[in-house]
PABA-650475 format. One line per 10 residues: number of its first residue (from 1); their letters; for each residue x, y, z of N, C-alpha, C. Coordinates in pm, whole numbers, plus 50000, padded with zeros to 5 digits. Example, Ala and Ser with C-alpha at 12.3 -4.5 7.8 and 13.67 -1.06 7.14 Angstrom:
! residues 2
1) AS) 51319 49431 50780 51230 49550 50780 51320 49670 50780  51285 49775 50708 51367 49894 50714 51290 50003 50787
***
This chain:
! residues 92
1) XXXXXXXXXX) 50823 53570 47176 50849 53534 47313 50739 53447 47371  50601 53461 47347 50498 53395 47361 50492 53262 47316  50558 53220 47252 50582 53058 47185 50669 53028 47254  50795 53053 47293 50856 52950 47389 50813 52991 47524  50737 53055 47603 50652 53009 47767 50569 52900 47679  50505 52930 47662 50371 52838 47587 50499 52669 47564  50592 52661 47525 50625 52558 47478 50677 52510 47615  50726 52622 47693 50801 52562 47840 50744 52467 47919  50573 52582 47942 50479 52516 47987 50440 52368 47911  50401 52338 47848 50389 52255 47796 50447 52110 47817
11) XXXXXXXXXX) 50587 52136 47822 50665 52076 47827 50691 52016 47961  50675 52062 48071 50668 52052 48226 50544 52015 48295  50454 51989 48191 50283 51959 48224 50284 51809 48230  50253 51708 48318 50236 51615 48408 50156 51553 48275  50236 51438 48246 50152 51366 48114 50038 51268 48206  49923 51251 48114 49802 51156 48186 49737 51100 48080  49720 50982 48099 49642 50896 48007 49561 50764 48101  49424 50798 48016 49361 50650 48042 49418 50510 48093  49495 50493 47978 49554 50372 48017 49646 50346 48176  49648 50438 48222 49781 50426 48322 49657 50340 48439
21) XXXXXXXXXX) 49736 50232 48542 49703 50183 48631 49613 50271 48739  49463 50253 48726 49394 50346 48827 49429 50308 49010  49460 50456 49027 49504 50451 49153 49436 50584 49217  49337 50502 49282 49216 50674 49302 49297 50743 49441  49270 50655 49550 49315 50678 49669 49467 50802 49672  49550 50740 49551 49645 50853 49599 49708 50914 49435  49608 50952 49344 49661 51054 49245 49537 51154 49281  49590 51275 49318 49556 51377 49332 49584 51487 49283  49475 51568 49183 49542 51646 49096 49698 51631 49011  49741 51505 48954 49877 51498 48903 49984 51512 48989
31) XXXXXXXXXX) 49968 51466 49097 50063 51501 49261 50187 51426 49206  50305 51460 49180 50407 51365 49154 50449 51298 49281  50455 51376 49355 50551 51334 49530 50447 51191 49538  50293 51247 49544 50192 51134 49606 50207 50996 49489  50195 50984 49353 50222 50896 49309 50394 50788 49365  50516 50902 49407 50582 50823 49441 50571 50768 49529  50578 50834 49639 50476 50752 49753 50393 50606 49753  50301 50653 49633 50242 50547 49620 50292 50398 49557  50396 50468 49485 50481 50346 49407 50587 50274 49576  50646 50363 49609 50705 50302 49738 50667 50213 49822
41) XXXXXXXXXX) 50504 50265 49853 50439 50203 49965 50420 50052 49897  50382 50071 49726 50350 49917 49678 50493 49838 49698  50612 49837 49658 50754 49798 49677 50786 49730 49820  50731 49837 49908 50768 49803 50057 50667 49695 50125  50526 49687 50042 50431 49571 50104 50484 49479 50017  50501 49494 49928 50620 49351 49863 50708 49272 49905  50787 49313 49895 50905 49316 50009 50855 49175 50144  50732 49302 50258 50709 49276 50358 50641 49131 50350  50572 49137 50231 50471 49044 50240 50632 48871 50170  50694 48907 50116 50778 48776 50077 50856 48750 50243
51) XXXXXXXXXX) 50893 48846 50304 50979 48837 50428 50826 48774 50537  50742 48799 50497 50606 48728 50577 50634 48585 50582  50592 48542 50436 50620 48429 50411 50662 48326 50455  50820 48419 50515 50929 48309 50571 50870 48243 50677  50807 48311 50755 50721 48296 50897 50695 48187 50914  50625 48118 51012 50569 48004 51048 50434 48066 51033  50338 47929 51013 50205 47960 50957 50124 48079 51049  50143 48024 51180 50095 48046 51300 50100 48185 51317  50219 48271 51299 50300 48424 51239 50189 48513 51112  50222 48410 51027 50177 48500 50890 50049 48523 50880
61) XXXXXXXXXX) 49970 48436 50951 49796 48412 50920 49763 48538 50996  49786 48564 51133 49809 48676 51230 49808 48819 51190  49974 48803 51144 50011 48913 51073 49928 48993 50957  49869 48913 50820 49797 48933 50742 49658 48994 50780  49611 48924 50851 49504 48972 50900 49490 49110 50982  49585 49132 51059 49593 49278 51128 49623 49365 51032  49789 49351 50996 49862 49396 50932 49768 49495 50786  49740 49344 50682 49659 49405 50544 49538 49395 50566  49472 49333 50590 49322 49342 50603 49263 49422 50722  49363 49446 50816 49316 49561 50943 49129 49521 51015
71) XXXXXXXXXX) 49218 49364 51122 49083 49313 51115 49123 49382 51269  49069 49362 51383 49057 49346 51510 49110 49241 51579  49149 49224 51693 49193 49125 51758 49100 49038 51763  48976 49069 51799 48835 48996 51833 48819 48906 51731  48789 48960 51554 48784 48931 51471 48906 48839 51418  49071 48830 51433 49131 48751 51400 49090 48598 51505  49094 48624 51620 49100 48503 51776 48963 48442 51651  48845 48491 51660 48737 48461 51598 48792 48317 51458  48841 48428 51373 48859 48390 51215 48960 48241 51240  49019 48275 51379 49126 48155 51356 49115 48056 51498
81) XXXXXXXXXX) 49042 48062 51523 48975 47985 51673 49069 47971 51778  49135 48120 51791 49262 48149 51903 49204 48233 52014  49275 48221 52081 49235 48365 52210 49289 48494 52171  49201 48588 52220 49263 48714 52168 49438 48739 52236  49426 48691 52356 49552 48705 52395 49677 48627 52308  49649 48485 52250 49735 48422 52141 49728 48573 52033  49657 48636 51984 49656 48712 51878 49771 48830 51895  49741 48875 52004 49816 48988 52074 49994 48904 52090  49976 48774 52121 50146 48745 52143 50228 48707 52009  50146 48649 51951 50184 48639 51794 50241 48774 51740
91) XX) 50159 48862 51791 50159 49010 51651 50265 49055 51741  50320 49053 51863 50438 49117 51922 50565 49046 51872
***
């Protein structure tokens, strides 16, 4: 009876290897839910970032900067020689 738990277990144990794509931020202890998650969230900035694209320059440069790089309003008006208020009407 001790050989098949032992094999059950086994069998239901969360495979891990070196090679797999390091993803520190969200594998936690072999978390399956959090790896999907994490696969989703990459899919959905995909996605977001080709539907960016479509944008006018003026849109996407904006967007990127808040959006993925999570700059400040101060810091985009700055980076792109706009007023913070242009920054704020863009990103609405």
């Amino acid at each position: 009876m001790d050989r098949i738990f032992k094999k059950r277990k086994e069998k239901n144990k969360p495979v891990t290897s070196s090679n797999y794509i390091e993803m520190p931020q969200y594998v936690q202890s072999n978390n399956t839910i959090v790896l999907e998650q994490f696969i989703i969230e990459r899919l959905e900035n995909e996605e977001l970032r080709k539907r960016i694209k479509h944008l006018p320059d003026k849109y996407q440069q904006v967007i990127m900067y808040f959006y993925f790089k999570d700059l400040p309003y101060g810091e985009i008006a700055t980076a792109l020689n706009i007023s913070v208020g242009t920054v704020k009407a863009r990103l609405h």
